[in-house]
N, C-alpha and C positions, 0 to 999 in steps of 0.2 A: 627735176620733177615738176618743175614750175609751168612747162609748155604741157605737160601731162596730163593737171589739174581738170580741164573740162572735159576731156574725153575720159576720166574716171570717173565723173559728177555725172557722163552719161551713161557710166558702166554703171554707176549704185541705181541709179533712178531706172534701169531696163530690171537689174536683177532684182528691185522691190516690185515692180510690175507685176515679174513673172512669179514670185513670192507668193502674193495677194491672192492672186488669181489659183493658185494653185490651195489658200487655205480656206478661201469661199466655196471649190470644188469640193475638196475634201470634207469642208464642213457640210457640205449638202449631202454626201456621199455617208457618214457617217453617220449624220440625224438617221439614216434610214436603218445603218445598225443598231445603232445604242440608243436610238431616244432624243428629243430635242428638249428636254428639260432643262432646268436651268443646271443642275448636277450634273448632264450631259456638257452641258456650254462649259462648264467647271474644268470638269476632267478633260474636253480638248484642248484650251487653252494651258493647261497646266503641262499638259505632253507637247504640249506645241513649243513651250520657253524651255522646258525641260530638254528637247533634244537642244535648243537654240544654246543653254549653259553649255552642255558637253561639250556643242562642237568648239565655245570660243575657248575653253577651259584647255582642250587637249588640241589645240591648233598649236602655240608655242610648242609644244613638245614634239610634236609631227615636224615644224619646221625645223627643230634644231635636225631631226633626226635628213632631215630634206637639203640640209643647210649647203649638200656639193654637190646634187643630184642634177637631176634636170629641171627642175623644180624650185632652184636655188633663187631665183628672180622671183617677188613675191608676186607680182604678176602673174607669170606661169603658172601658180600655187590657185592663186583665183580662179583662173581659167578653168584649170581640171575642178575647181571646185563645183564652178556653174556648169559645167559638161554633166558632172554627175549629178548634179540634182536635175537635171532635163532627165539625166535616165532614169532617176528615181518617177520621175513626174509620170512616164510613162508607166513603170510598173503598178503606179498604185492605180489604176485602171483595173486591174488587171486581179491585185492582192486585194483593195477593198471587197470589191464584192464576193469573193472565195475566203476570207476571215468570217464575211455577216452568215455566208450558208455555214459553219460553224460554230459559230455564235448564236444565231437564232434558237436552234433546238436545244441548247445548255443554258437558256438568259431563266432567271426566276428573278426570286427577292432580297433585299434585307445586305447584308454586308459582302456575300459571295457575290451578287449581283454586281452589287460597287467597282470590288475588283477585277471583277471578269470584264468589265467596261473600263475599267482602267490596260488590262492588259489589252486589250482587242484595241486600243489609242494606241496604248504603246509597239506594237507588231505595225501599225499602220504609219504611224509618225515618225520616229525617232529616227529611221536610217537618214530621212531629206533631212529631215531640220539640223539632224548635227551638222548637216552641212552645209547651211544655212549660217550657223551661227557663228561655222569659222570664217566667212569671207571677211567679217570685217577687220579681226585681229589680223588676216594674211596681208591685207592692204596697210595696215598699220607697222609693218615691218620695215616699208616703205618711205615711214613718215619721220621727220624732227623728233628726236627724244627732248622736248621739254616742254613746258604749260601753252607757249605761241605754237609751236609744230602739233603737239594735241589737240589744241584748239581746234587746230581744222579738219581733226576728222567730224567733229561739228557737220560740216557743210556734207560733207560724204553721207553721214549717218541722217541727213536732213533730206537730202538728194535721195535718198533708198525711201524712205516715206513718203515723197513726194508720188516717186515710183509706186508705195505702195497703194495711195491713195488712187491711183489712174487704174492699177490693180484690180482694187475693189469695186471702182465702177465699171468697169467695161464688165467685170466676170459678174455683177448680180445683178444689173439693170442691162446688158445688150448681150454677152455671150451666152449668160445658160436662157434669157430671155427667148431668142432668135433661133440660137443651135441646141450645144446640150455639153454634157459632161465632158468629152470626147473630143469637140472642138475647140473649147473649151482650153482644155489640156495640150492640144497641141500646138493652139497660140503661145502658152507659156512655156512651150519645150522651144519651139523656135526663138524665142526673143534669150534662151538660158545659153541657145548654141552660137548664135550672135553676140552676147557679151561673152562667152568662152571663146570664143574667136578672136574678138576683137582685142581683147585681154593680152590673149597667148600671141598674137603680132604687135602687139605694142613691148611685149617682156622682151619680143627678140630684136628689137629698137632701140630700145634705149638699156640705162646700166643698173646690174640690180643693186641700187643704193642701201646702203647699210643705218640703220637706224639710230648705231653707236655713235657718239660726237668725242672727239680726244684720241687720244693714243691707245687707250685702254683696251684689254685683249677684252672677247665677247664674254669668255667665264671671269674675268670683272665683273663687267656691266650687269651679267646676270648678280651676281653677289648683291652689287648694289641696288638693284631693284627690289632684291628678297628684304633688303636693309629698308630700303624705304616702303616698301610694304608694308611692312610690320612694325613699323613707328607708329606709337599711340596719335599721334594725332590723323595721320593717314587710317586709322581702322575707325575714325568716328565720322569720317567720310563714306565709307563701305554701309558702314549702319543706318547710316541715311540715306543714300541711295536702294539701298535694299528695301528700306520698308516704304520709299518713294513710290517702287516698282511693286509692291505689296497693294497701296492704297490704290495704284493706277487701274492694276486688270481685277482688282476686290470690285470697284467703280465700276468696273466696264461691266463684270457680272451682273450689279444692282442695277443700273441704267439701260441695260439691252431688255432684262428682266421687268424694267417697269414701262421703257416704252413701249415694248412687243402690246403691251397692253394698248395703247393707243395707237399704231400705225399699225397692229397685226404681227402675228407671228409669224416671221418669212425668210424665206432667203433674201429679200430686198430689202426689210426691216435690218436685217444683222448688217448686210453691204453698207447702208446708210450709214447706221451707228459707226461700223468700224470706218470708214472713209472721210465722218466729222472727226473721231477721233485721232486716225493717225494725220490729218491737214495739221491738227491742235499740234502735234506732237512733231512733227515736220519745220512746222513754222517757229513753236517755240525754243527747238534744237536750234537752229538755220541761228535766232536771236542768242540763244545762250555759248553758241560757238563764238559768235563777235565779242560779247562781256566778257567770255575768259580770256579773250587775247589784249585786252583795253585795260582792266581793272586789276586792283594791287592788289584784293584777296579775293578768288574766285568762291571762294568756301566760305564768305559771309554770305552774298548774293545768292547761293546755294540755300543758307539758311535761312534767306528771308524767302525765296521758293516755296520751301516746307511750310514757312512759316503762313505764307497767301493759299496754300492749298487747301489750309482749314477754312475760308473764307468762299474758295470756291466748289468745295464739294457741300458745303450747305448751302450755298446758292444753285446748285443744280439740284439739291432737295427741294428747295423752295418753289422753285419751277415747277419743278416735278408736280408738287403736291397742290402748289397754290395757283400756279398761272397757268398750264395749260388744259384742266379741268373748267378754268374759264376764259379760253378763248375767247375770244370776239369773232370768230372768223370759224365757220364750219367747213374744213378742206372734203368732206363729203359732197359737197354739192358744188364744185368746181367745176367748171365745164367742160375741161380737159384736166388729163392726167397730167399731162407738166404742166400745170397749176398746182396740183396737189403733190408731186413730188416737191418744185417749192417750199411749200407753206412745210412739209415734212423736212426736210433737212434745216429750212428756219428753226424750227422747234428744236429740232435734233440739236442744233449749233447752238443753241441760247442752253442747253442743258451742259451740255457736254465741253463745247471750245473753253472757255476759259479755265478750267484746271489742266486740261491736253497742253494748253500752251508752256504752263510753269512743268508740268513733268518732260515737257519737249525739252526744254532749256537746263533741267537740270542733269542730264545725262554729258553731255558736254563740259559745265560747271564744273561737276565730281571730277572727270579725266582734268582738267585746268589744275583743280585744286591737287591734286595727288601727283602728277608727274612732274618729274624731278632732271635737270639735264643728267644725260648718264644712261638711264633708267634703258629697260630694252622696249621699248613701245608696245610690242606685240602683247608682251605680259599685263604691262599697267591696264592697255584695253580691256584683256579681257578676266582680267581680276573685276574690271569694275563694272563689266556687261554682266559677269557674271551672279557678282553680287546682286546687280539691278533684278536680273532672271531668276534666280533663284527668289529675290523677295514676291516676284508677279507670279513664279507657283504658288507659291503658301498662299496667295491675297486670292487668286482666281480660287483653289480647292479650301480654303479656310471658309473662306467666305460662301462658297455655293452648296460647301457639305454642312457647316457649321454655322455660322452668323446665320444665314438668311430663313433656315428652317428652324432655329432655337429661338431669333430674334424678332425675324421679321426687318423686310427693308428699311424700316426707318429707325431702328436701334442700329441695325448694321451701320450703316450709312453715319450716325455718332460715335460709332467704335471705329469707322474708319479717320473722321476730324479728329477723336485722341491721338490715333499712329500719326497722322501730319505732324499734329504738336510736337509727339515727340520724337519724330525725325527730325 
């Protein structure tokens, strides 16, 4: 696997690309159905992780059932993964706008509204992202069963954000800029048929490595993974990455929601935020993959993560509230637009990068702390992607339907530094 390594750091970083690109599409595509409220922004991102849990959750199970097939090379599994989200890419062309002429004439008010904006996300999302969210556990099939082999999916999971972040820019500042929805879409379907390609010629190259270390038959390994899963100290791991990923996309709702305010409410505004955000979380992955391969307990340095989160999600209050309402520097009167994009991603990154960093690193961490030699990779993954995802629905819909209309951003934003604490 060792000579393999780059040209898979270049298959995450294309299939985060074409990822990005397709939920800056879709989010423009949607505001047009449902609304660009922050209860909107709520309910996409909540169906966005929501299919991304499924798909990591039921990928182990697909592959046992894959396990002699054509498909047996987790490569080859990848491959058809990213083929089929190009096709998905292309259909929602196609399904968005024929769901909104349906949705338009039934939208009213009050709780039916909710849901009916919840469902009309969910007919639009769920089928790409499940499939989205199994590539990573397919590629971990691949990988060392223990805390060093874990470790680097680190660098993979770092490499897809890196991707995601190139994503974000090209689709909200040059693609719908320049072209439109359309081209848009078919940048990301080519670059999905490209890494499906290039995937499925590398599966038929090299050997499909088994992820099992020892003698042990694979219903072993599986046993012993359900054993170490469910060890008390492995589920206080879970709980803290869950509500990691709770405080992370809660954050993202409050801070897209309060910059909109000062850089405008846009497709360019959302690109911005999300592309300082996932660098934060890119970068501080890429660092928390190295610490779990270096240090004797990954699950302390985990803990002191949680522990600086509360430090910097009120420092991106403080921002918020105190420094950039007194600028020194009016990016209005810039004499070019990339000036004022500058000074706008400045802002953005002094609010935003430093807790992106510590929630980058601790998704890495968790997998460090939790895998066990033995274990079957695929699972540990996506127990703990999933946990992570599942905590980022509750934190995007808790917080966009609950906190921020009961509380207001700045209690929200102190109910999210207690969940740090006590994650």
């Amino acid at each position: 696997m060792g000579a393999a390594l780059p040209i898979l750091l270049i298959l995450f970083i294309g299939s985060g690309l074409s990822a990005l690109i397709y939920e800056v599409v879709w989010f423009q595509l949607l505001e047009l159905v449902i609304g660009s409220s922050a209860i909107s922004l709520g309910i996409l991102l909540a169906t966005w992780m929501g299919g991304m849990c499924i798909g990591s959750l039921g990928l182990p199970r697909l592959a046992t059932r894959l396990a002699r097939g054509r498909f047996a090379h987790p490569l080859a599994l990848y491959g058809a993964l990213e083929l089929g989200i190009g096709l998905f890419g292309v259909l929602e062309l196609l399904v968005i706008p024929l769901v909104g002429s349906l949705y338009t004439p039934a939208v009213g008010h009050g709780a039916g509204a909710l849901a009916l904006r919840a469902v009309v996300a969910a007919l639009c999302l769920l089928p790409p992202t499940i499939l989205m969210g199994a590539t990573l556990p397919a590629i971990a099939r691949w990988v060392e069963s223990s805390p060093r082999g874990v470790a680097w999916l680190g660098v993979f999971y770092g490499g897809n954000i890196v991707g995601a972040v190139l994503g974000a820019v090209a689709a909200g500042f040059y693609l719908l800029r320049v072209y439109d929805q359309s081209i848009a879409t078919q940048v990301a379907v080519v670059v999905n048929v490209l890494v499906g390609g290039l995937a499925m010629l590398l599966a038929s190259r090299t050997a499909a490595q088994r992820t099992e270390t020892g003698g042990a038959s694979p219903a072993v390994k599986t046993s012993s993974s359900t054993v170490a899963g469910d060890a008390p100290d492995t589920r206080a791991i879970y709980w803290a990455i869950g509500l990691s990923g709770a405080t992370a996309l809660a954050a993202e709702v409050v801070w897209t929601r309060l910059l909109s305010l000062t850089f405008g409410a846009s497709t360019y505004t959302f690109s911005m935020i999300l592309a300082v955000f996932l660098t934060g979380l890119g970068i501080g992955s890429t660092a928390g993959s190295w610490v779990g391969r270096v240090v004797a307990s990954p699950s302390r340095v985990l803990a002191w993560c949680q522990g600086l989160l509360m430090v910097g999600i009120a420092w991106g209050a403080a921002v918020i509230y105190k420094a950039l309402p007194n600028w020194p520097i009016n990016p209005s009167l810039a004499p070019s637009a990339w000036f004022a994009l500058q000074m706008d991603l400045a802002r953005a990154a002094l609010v935003v990068l430093p807790s992106a960093l510590l929630w980058g690193a601790s998704f890495p961490l968790a997998l460090a702390a939790i895998a066990r030699p033995g274990d079957d990779t695929s699972r540990v993954v996506s127990r703990v992607y999933a946990a992570n995802t599942v905590g980022s629905i509750l934190g995007a819909t808790v917080c966009s339907l609950l906190l921020v209309p009961a509380l207001g951003t700045r209690d929200a934003q102190r109910v999210l530094i207690a969940l740090a604490a006590l994650s």
